[in-house]
C-alpha positions in Angstrom: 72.1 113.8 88.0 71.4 117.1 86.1 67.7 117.6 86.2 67.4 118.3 82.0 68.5 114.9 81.3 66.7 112.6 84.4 63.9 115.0 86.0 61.2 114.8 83.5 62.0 110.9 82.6 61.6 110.5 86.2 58.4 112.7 86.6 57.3 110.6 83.3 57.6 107.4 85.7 55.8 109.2 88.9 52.9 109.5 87.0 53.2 106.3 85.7 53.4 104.5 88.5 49.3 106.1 89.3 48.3 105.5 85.4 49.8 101.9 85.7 52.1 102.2 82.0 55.2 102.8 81.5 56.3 106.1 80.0 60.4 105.2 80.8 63.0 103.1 78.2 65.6 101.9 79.9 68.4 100.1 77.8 72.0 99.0 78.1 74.1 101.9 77.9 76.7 101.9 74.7 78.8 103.9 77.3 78.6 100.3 79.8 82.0 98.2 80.5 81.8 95.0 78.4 83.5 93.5 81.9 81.2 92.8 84.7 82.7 94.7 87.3 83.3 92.5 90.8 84.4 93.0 94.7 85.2 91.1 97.2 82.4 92.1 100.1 83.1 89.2 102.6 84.2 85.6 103.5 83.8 84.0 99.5 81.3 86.6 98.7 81.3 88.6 96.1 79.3 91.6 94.4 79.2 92.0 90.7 77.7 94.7 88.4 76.5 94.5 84.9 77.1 98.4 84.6 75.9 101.1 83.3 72.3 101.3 82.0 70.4 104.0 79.5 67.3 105.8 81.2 66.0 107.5 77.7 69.1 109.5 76.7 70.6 109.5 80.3 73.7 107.4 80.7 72.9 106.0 84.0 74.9 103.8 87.1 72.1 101.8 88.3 71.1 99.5 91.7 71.4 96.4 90.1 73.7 93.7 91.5 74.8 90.5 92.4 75.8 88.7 95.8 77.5 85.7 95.4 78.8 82.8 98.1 80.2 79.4 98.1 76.0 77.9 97.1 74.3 80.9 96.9 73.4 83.5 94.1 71.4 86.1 95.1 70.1 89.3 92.2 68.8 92.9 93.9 67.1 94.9 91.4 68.3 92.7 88.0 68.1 95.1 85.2 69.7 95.0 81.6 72.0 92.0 82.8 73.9 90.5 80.8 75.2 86.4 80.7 74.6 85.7 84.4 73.5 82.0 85.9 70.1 81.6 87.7 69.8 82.6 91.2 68.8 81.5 94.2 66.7 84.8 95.1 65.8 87.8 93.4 65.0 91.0 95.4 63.1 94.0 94.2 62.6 97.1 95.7 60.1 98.9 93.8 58.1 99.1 90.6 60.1 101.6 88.8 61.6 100.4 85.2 65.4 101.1 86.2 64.3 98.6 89.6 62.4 96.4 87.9 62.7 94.0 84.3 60.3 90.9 83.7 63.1 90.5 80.6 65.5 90.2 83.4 63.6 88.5 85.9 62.7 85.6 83.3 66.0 85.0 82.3 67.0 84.5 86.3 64.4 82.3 87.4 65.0 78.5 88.2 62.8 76.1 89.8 63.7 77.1 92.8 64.0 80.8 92.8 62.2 82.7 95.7 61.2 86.4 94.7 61.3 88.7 97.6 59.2 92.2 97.0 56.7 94.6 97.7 53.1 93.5 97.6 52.5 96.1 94.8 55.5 95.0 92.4 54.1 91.0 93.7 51.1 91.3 91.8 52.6 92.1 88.5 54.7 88.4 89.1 51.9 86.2 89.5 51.5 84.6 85.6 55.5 84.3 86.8 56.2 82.0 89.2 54.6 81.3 92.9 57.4 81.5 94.5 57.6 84.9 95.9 57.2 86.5 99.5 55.3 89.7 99.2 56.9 92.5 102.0 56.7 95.5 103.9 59.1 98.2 105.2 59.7 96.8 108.7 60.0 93.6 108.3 61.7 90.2 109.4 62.3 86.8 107.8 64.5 84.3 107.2 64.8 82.2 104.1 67.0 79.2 103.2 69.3 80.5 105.6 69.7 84.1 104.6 68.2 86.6 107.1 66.1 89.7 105.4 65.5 92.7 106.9 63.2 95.1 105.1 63.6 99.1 105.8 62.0 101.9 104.4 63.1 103.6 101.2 60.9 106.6 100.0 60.9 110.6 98.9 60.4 113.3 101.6 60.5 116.0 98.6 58.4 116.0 95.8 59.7 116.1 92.2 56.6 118.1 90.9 54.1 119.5 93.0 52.5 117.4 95.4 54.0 114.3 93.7 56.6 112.1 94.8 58.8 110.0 92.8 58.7 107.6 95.6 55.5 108.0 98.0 56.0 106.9 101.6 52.1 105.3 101.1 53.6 102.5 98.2 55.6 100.6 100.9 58.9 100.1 98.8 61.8 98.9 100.7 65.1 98.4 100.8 66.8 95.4 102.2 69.5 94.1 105.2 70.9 90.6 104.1 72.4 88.7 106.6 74.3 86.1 104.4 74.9 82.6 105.7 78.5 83.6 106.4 77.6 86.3 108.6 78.2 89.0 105.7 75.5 91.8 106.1 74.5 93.9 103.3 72.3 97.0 103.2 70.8 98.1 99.9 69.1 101.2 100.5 66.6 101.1 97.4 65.4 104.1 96.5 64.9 106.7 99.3 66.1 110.6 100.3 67.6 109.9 104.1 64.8 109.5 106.8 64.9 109.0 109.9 64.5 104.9 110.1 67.9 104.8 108.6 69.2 105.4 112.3 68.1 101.8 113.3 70.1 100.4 110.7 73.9 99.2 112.0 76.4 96.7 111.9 76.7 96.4 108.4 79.8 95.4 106.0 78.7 96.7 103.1 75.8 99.5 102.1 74.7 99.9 98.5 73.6 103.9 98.2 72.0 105.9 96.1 73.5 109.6 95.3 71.6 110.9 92.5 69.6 113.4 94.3 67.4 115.9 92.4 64.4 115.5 94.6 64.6 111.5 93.1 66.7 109.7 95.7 69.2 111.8 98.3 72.2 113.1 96.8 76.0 112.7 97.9 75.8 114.9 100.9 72.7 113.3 102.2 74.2 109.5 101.2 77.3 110.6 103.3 75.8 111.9 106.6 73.9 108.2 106.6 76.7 106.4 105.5 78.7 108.4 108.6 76.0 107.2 111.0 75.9 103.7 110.0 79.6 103.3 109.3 79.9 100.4 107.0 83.3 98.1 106.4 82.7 99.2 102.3 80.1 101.9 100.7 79.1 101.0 96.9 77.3 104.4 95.5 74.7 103.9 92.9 71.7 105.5 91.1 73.3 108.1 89.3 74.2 109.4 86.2 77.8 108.1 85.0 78.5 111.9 84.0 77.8 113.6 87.7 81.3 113.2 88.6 81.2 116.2 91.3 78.5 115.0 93.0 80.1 111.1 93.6 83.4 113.3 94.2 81.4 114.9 97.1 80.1 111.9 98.1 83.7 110.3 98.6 85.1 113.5 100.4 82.0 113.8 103.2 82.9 109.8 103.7 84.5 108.9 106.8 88.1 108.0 105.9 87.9 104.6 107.8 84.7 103.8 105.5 86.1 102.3 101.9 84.2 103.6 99.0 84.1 101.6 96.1 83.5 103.3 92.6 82.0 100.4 90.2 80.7 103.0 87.0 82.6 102.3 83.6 84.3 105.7 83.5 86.0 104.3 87.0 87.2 100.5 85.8 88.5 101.7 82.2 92.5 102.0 82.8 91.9 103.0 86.3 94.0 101.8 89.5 92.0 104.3 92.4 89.9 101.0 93.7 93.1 98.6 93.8 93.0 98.3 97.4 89.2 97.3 97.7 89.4 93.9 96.4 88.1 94.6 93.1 88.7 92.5 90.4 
């Protein structure tokens, strides 16, 4: 991402996050593929993408998907999405309006629908539903089957000063989903690359973002954790749809074994590079 068209939007939602507004529009992007964009991840699972999202004037890939199996539906981060059926669970990572949609989150819910998220994005839920498990970094559960791991996601560099777009005190997370098949999935929220990445391993497929600009860690940074994890399939995410050198240097520094899967509009339009990946 070029810092003139998401650093001070992004600065904007720093500050917001301590004035408790929001400063931030985030629409669907006119630039966004009217096809959900879908790949196979494991046994009868798949992950789908609504596309690209608007961030003010920034055209904008974002961390919003969906895991799918045989009977479960699982959203991470549900954000501008479009016709989509009511899931099973919804996980949240953080606070931040590109993360995080009560629009969204209402049109998901069911009955049954357990919300997994960080205490501080819990209490803005509770006139929502009840159903919702508030969580840590470091932290184990398991739910209906489905085994969650939270890890810590958050900014060693400051975007302005002193302040951080992501604060290591706010507890965000990212998650490791270990589906009832077996399928594990790491979505790395938003975070630079720290040290507790190490622990994580054994994954299939990692969901990571690349945007950098002192916001989340950029391609080189998304590689050199990607490398030490070593995923079966890397999804990257978080960045703006334009920044083609910096998603091109994240798929060069990319072990070769490691598959990287490019799910952006400008990517799915007429394109055959991700053939082999199971998309669809």
């Amino acid at each position: 991402m070029k810092p003139d068209r998401l650093y001070f939007p992004i600065i904007h939602l720093a500050l917001s996050i301590n004035l408790g507004c929001t400063m931030v529009k985030v629409t669907t992007s006119e630039k966004r593929n009217p096809t959900p964009q879908q790949v196979v991840v494991g046994e009868n699972t798949t992950l789908t993408t609504w596309g690209t999202i608007k961030v003010n004037k920034a055209h904008f890939f974002p961390s919003s998907f969906q895991l799918k199996t045989d009977d479960t539906i699982i959203y991470i981060d549900p954000v501008e999405i479009g016709n989509a059926e009511p899931g099973d669970f919804i996980f949240l990572t953080h606070g931040h309006p590109d993360h995080f949609s009560i629009k969204d989150i209402k049109k998901l819910l069911k009955r049954e629908t357990i919300i997994v998220c960080p205490k501080g994005v819990s209490k803005k839920l509770k006139n929502i539903t009840d159903k919702i498990y508030a969580v840590r970094p470091n932290e184990q559960l398991t739910l209906e089957g489905i085994h969650i791991r939270t890890t810590w996601a958050y900014n060693t560099k400051s975007v302005l000063l002193w302040i951080k777009a992501h604060p290591k005190a706010k507890e965000n997370v990212g998650y490791v989903l270990t589906l009832k098949n077996g399928t594990k999935v790491y979505h790395a929220g938003d975070t630079d690359y720290i040290p507790e990445t190490r622990e994580i391993s054994d994954v299939d497929v990692a969901l990571v973002p690349i945007g950098g600009d002192n916001l989340t860690m950029n391609g080189e940074e998304a590689a050199k954790i990607i490398n030490e994890i070593r995923p079966g399939i890397v999804i990257p995410m978080h960045y703006e749809i334009k920044n083609r050198n910096e998603l091109k240097r994240f798929e060069t520094l990319v072990n070769r074994k490691i598959k990287v899967v490019k799910l952006d509009v400008e990517n799915q339009l007429g394109k055959n590079d991700n053939r082999g990946f199971g998309l669809y």
